[in-house]
C-alpha positions in Angstrom: 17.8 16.7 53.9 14.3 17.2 55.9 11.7 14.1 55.6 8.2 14.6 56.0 5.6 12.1 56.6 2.5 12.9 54.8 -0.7 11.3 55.6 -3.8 11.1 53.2 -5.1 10.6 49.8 -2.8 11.1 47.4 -3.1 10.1 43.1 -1.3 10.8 39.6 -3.5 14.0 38.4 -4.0 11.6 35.3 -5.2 8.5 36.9 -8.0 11.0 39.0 -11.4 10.2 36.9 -11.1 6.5 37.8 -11.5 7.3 41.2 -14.9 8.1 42.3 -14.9 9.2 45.8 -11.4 11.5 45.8 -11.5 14.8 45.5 -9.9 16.5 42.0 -9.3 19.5 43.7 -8.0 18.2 46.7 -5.6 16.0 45.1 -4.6 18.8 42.8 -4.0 20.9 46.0 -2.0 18.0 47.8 0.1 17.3 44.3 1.4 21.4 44.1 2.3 21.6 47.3 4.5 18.1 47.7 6.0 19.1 44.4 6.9 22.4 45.9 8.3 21.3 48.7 10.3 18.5 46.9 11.7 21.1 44.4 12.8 22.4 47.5 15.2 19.7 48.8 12.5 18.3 50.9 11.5 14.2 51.2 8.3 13.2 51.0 7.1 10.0 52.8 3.3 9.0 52.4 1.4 6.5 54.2 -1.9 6.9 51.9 -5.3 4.9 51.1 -7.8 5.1 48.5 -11.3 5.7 49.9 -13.4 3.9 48.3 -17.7 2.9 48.3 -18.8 0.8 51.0 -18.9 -2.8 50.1 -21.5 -3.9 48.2 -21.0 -0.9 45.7 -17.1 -0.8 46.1 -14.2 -3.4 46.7 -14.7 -5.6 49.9 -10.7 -4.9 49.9 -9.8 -2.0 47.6 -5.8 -1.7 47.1 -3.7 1.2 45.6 -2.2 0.0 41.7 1.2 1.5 42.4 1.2 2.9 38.8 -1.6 5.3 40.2 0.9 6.6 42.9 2.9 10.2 42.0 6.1 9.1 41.3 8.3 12.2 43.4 7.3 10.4 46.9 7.8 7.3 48.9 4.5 6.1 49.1 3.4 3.2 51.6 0.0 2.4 50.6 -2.5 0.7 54.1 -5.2 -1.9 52.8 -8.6 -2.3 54.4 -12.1 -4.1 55.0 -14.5 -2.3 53.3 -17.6 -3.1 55.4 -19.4 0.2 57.4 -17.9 -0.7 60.7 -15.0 -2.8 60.0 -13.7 0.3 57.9 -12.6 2.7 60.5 -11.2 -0.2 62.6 -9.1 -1.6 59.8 -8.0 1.2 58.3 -7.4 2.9 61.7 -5.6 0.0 63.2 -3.2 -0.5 59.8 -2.5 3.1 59.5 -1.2 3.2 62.9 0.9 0.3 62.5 2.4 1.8 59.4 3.5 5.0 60.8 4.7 3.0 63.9 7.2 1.4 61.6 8.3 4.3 59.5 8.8 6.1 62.9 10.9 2.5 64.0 12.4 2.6 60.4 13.5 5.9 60.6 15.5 6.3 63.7 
């Protein structure tokens, strides 16, 4: 069986509206193509965040409700500071040590 590790943004086509900043069509495009690939034998492993307004107008910490994850693929959903400059570091720094253990977990 073939794994894939599939980095990005990633929700239930239903749970889409409460999520301001994430792309419908995007996330459409992303959910065909996983559920292709899974009808064809394939594994689907996703590190994944939800973008989300900077803080004031959006969480200081927003987190992924697991019930808004699609339920064909492993998702490990990466946490983060939501403040302008902290927000790249955080989210850079946590994503990187996620894949580093999927790629430790996996061998």
């Amino acid at each position: 069986m073939l794994n894939i590790l599939w980095i990005g943004v990633i929700i239930k086509q239903q749970q889409i509206g409460t999520y301001k900043v994430v792309s419908a069509a995007a996330n459409n495009w992303q959910l065909r193509f996983i559920n292709g690939l899974v009808k064809n034998g394939v594994q689907i492993n996703c590190i994944t965040y939800l973008p989300d307004s900077y803080w004031p107008k959006g969480n200081f910490r927003p987190k992924y409700r697991l019930h808004d994850l699609p339920e064909n693929l492993n998702a490990f959903p990466v946490n983060y500071i939501n403040i302008p400059i902290f927000r790249e570091i955080s989210l850079g720094f946590n994503l990187i040590i996620k894949i580093y253990l999927y790629i430790i977990i996996s061998i």
